[in-house]
C-alpha positions as a printed Julia matrix, in Angstrom:
130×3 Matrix{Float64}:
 -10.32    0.91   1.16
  -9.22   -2.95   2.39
  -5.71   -2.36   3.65
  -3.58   -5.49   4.55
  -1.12   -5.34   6.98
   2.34   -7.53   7.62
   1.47  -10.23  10.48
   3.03  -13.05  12.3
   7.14  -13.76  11.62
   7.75  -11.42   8.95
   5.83   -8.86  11.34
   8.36   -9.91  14.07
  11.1    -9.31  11.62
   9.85   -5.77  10.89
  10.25   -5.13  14.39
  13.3    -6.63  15.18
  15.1    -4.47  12.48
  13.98   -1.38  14.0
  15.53   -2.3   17.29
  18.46   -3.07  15.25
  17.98    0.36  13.15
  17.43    1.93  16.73
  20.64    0.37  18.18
  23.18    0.86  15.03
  22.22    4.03  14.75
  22.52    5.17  17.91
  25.63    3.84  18.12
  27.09    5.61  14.8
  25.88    8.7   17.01
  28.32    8.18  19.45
  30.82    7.73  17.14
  30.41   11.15  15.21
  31.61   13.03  18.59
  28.36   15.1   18.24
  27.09   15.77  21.87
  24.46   13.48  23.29
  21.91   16.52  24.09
  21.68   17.26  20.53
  20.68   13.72  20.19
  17.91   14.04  23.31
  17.11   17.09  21.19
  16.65   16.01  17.45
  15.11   12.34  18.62
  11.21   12.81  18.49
  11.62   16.01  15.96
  10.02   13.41  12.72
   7.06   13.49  14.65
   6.08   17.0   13.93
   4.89   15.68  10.79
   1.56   14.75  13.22
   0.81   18.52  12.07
   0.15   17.63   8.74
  -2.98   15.64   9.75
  -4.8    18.83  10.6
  -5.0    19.23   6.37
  -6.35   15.65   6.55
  -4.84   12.2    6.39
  -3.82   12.17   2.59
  -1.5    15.02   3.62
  -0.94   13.48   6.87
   0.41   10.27   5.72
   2.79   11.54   2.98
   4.18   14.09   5.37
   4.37   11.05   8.4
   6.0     8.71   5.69
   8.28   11.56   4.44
   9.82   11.71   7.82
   9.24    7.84   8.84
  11.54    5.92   5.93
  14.74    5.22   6.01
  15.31    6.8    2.37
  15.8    10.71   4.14
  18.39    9.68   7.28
  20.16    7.25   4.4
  20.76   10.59   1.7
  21.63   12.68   4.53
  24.03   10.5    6.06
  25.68   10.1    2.54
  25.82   13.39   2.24
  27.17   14.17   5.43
  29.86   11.08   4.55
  30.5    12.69   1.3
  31.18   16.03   2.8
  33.1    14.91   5.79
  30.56   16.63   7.87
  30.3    14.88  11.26
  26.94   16.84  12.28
  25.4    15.56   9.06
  25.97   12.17   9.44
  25.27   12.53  13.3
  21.77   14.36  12.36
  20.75   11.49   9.79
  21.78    8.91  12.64
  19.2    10.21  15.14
  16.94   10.45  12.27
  17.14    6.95  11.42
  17.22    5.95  15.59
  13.74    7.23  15.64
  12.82    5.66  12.58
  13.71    2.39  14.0
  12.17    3.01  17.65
   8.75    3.69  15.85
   9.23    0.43  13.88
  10.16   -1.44  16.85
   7.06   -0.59  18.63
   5.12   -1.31  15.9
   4.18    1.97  13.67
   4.51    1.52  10.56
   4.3     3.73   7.13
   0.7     5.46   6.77
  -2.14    4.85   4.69
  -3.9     7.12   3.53
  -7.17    6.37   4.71
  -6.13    7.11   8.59
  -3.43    7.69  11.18
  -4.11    4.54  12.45
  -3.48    2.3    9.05
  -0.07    1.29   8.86
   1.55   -1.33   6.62
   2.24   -2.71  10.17
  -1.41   -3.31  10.96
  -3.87   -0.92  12.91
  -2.38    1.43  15.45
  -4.14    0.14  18.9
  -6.13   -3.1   17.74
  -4.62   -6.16  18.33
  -4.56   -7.51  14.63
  -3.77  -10.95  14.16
  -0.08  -12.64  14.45
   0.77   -9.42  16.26
């Protein structure tokens, strides 16, 4: 399978709004009053989904993606908003931090055909416009 990946400015883009996404959300943390160690805690919990590669990288990549968009931290923070529930919204905020961190570094959404195939080009080549 031919994947193509996002290069040059729109690739820069892609980055830039995960250090944004990294940065808002981390600051609507601090403004839930939730304590900072649950934050240290919860930060690098999406990447358990690594797991699911062991049943191969179908599995792998829907599980990775589950946990890697922005659609999961967005319905629990509006849950959390809807509920008045300050550890909701605090929860879906370090979700979405870490969301953003892996964007701003440069991993992307999974294909299916690898770990390494992301919609933001290979994971360790140098692609092209990177």
């Amino acid at each position: 399978m031919t994947t193509r990946a996002v290069a040059g400015t729109p690739r820069l883009l892609l980055r830039l709004e995960g250090l944004v996404l990294l940065a808002g959300a981390s600051w609507a943390f601090a403004h839930t009053g939730q304590p900072w160690w649950l934050y240290a805690v919860l930060f690098f919990v999406p990447d358990v989904s690594f797991a699911a590669y062991a049943a191969g990288p179908r599995l792998g990549s829907m599980a990775y993606n589950a946990l890697h968009s922005t659609i999961g931290p967005a319905i629990l923070g509006l849950i959390g908003l809807a509920l008045g529930h300050s550890l909701l919204i605090g929860i879906a905020a370090v979700w979405a931090a870490h969301v953003g961190f892996d964007r701003m570094l440069g991993y992307g959404l999974k294909y299916a055909t690898g770990f390494s195939d992301t919609h933001l080009g290979r994971i360790g080549l140098k692609s092209a416009g990177a």
